[in-house]
C-alpha positions in Angstrom: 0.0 0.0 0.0 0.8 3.9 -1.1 0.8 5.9 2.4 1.6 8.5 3.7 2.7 9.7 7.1 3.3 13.1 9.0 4.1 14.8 12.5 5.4 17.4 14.3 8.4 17.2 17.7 5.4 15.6 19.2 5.4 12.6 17.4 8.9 12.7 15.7 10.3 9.5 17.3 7.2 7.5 16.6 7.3 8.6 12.7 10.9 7.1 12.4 9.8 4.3 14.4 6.6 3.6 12.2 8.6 4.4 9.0 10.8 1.8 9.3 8.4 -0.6 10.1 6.3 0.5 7.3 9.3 -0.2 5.2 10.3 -3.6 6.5 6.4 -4.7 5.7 7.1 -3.5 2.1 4.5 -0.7 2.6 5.5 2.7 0.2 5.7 5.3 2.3 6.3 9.4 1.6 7.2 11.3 4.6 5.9 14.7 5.0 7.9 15.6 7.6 9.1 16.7 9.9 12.3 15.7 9.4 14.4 16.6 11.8 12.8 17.1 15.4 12.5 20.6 16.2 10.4 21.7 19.4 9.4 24.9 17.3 7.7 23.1 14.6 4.0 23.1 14.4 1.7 19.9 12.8 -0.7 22.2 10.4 2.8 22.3 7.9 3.3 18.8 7.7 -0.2 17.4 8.5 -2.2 20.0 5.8 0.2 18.6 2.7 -0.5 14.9 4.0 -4.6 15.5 4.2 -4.6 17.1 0.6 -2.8 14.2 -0.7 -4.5 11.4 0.9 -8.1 13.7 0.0 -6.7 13.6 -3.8 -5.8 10.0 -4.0 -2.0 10.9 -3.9 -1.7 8.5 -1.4 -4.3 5.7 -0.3 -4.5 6.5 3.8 -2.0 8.0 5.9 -1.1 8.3 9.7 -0.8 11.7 11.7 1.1 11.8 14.9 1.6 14.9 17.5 1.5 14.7 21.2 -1.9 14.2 22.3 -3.1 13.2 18.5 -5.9 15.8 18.8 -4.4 18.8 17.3 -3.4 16.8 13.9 -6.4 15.2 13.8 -8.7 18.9 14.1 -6.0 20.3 11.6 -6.4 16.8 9.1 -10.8 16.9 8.8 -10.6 20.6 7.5 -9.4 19.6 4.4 -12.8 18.3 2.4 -12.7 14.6 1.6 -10.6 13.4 4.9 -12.2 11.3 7.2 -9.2 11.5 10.6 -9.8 10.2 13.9 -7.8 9.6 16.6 -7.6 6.2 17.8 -6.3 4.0 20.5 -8.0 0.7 20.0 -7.5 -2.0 17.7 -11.5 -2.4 17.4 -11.5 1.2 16.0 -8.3 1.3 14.4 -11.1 -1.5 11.8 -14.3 -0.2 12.3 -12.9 3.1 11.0 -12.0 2.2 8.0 -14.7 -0.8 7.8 -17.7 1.4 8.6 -16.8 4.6 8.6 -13.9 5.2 5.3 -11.6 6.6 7.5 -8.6 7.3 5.7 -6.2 9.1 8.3 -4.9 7.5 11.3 -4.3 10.0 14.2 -2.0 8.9 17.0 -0.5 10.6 20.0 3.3 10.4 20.0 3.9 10.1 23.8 0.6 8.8 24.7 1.0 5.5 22.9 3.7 2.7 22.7 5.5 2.3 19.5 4.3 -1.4 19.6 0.8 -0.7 20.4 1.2 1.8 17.4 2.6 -0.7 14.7 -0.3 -2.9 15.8 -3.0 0.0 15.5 -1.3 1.0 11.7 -0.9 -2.5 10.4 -4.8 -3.2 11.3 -5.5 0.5 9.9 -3.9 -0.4 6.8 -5.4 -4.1 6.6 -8.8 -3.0 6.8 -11.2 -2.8 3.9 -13.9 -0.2 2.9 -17.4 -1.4 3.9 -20.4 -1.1 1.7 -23.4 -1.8 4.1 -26.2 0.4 3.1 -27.0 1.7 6.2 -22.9 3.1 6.3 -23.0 4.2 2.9 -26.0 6.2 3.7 -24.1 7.7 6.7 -21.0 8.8 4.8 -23.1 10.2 2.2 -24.9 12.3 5.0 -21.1 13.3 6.6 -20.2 14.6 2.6 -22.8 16.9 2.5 -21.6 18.9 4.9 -18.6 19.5 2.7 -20.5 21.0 0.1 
């Protein structure tokens, strides 16, 4: 799978932790930074380029860290056609892509293990679009208000 990740000094140590992995499980990954950790950096200039591409099918999901998770995930859903969420279970790491097309990942770089992590991308990445009615009909609701 195409992905894509991005952070700020929040999440810096988990990005080089998660890129590596991503790379070792033959995922193809383009980093949107940061790329060097500097505590002056702030998410919306590495986060906003990752949302637009995953939103124009640059990439097919991607994975936002920071420290708490919350900021890059606010910053991620303004950009029309991104469905982020910060998550911390593996049942919602799948139900969010199963039920609701999530297509961002939103993690919090201090607040989560890098193990816990791997396992909460790998089943991010695993999981498959759903097409039960009554979610389709949801999501369809949730795009209007985009318009």
């Amino acid at each position: 799978m195409r992905g894509g990740i991005a952070t700020d000094h929040g999440g810096f140590a988990l990005k080089e932790t998660l890129v590596s992995k991503l790379h070792a499980a033959g995922h193809e990954v383009e980093d949107f930074g940061a790329y060097s950790l500097d505590p002056e950096d702030d998410y919306p200039r590495h986060v906003v380029p990752l949302a637009e591409a995953v939103a124009a099918g640059k990439v097919e999901r991607g994975v936002a860290i920071c420290g708490s998770g919350v900021g890059v995930c606010v910053c991620a859903n303004k950009v029309p056609g991104v469905r982020a969420a910060l998550i911390q279970y593996h049942f919602s790491a799948r139900q969010g892509v199963e039920d609701d097309h999530m297509n961002i990942l939103c993690l919090g770089g201090p607040t989560i293990g890098p193990e816990v992590a791997w396992d909460l991308v790998q089943t991010f990445l695993a999981a498959q679009l759903g097409q039960a009615d009554r979610h389709l009909r949801r999501l369809g609701e949730v795009a209007r208000l985009e318009d």
